[in-house]
N, C-alpha and C positions, 0 to 999 in steps of 0.2 A: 553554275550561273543561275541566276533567280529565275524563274518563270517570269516570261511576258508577256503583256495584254493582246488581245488579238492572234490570227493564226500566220503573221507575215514572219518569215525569219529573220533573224536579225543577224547582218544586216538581208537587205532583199534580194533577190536574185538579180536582178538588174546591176548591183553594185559587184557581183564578182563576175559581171561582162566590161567591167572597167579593167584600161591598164595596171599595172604593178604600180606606176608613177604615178598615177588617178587615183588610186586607193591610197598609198601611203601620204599622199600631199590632203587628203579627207582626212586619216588619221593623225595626222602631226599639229592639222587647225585644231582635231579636238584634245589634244595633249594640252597644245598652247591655253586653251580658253580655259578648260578645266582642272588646270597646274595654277591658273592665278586667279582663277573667282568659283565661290562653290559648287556644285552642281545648282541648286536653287537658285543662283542667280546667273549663271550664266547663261549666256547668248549664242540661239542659236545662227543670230544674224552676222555675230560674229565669227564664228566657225566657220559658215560658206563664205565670207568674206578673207578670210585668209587661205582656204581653198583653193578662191577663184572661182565658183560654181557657181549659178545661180540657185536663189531659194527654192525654185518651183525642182530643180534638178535634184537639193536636197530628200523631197520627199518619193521619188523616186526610187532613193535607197535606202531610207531608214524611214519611221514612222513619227519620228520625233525625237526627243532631246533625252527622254530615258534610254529609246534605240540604240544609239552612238555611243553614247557613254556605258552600256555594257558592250559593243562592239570593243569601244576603245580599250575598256577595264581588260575585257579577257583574251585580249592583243599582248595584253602588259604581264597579266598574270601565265599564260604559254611563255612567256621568254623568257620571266624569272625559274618555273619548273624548268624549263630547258638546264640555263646555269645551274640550278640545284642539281635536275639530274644527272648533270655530268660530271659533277663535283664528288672525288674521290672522296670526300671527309663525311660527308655524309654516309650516318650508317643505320640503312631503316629497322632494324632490331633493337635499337637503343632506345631509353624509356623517350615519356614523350619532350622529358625536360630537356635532354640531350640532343634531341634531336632539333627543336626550335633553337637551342643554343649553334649546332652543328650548320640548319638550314639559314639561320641568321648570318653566319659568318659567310658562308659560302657566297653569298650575294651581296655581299657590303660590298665589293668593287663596283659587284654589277649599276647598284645603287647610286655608289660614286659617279660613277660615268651617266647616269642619267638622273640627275637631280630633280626633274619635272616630273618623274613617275612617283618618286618619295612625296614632293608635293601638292599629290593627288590625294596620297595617302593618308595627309595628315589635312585636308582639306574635308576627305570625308570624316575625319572625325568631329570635327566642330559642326556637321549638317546634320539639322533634326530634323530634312524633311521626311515625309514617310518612304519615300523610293529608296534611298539611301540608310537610311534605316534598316531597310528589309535585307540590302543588301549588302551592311554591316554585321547581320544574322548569320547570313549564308557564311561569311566568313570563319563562323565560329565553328561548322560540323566539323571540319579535317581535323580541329582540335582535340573537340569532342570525341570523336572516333578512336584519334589516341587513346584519350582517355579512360575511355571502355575498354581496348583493347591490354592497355596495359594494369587495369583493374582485375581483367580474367588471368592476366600474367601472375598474379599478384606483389603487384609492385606497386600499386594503392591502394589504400583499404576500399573494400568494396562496399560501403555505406555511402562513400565521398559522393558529394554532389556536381557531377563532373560538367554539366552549366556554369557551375560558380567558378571551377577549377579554371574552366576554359577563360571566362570570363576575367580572371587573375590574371594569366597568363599571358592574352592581348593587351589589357589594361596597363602593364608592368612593361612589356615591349615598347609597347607604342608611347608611353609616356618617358620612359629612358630613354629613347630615338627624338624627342620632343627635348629632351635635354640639352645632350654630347651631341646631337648629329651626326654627321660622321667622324668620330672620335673612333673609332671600332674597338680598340684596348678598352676603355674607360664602360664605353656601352656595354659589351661583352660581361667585366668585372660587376657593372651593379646589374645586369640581370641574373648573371651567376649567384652572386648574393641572395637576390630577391626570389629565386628557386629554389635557394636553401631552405629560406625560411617561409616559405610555400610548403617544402617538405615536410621540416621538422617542426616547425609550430618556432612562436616565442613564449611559450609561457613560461617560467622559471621554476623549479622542482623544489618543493617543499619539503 
């Protein structure tokens, strides 16, 4: 998760003296508000409004509207690693290609069953504001880290600019899941494709 402004944690301590029932009904306001309007525009009046809390309560536990929404993000992102790691198909030795192919399939039900976290997903993509931005960044190291790691394997060449690689890789996911949706066969088929030739180049041999 990104580094945040200030030394309050996120969220603040006052908020895990809340019930289980108090916490999840704050977290499902911000699913709702941030599943149908971008971070950048959404509302925080909206959030405690579906709550039930008041505003002056909100600040109480979070410090504002970036607070929440990495509350909310790394609420999303623990459940999905949960399903991965319990997922036998997954196998962490395998290059890095296989393994987002591997980690993808594993959580397509997950995905299914909650359509609001997918559309979180793809909401941060179309947002250029700088918060979201940055932490469109952070997303990219677990890639990257493959990357390296299976450069010292050599099972990339180790010139590759594993930025770019990683860079490909989200790019290609996220825009095929912009497609099919959840198609999972059809998705699976053109990122398979698009790792091919990620791998092997298209140029044609002289």
């Amino acid at each position: 998760m990104m580094a945040l402004k200030g030394d309050d944690g996120v969220p603040k301590d006052t908020f895990h003296n809340l019930s289980d029932d108090k916490k999840r009904k704050i977290f499902d306001a911000a699913v709702q508000e941030f599943s149908t309007r971008r971070f950048s525009e959404a509302s925080i009046n909206q959030i405690v409004k579906a709550a039930g809390i008041p505003r002056g309560s909100f600040y109480q536990y979070f410090s504002g509207k970036e607070d929440i929404f990495c509350y909310m993000f790394e609420e999303i992102l623990k459940e999905k690693r949960d399903v991965i790691r319990q997922s036998e198909s997954v196998d962490p030795d395998a290059d890095v290609f296989e393994i987002c192919i591997q980690a993808t399939g594993a959580s397509f039900e997950w995905g299914r069953l909650n359509p609001k976290y997918s559309q979180i997903g793809m909401l941060m993509e179309i947002d250029n504001s700088e918060f979201i931005t940055k932490l469109r960044g952070a997303s990219f190291e677990g890639l990257r880290k493959m990357i390296e790691r299976d450069k010292k394997r050599g099972l990339i060449k180790p010139e590759t600019d594993s930025d770019l690689v990683a860079d490909m890789i989200y790019a290609l996911i996220w825009k095929q899941y912009s497609l099919v949706g959840f198609n999972e066969e059809l998705f699976l088929e053109k990122v398979n494709d698009g790792f091919k030739i990620i791998r092997e180049g298209i140029a044609g041999g002289k």
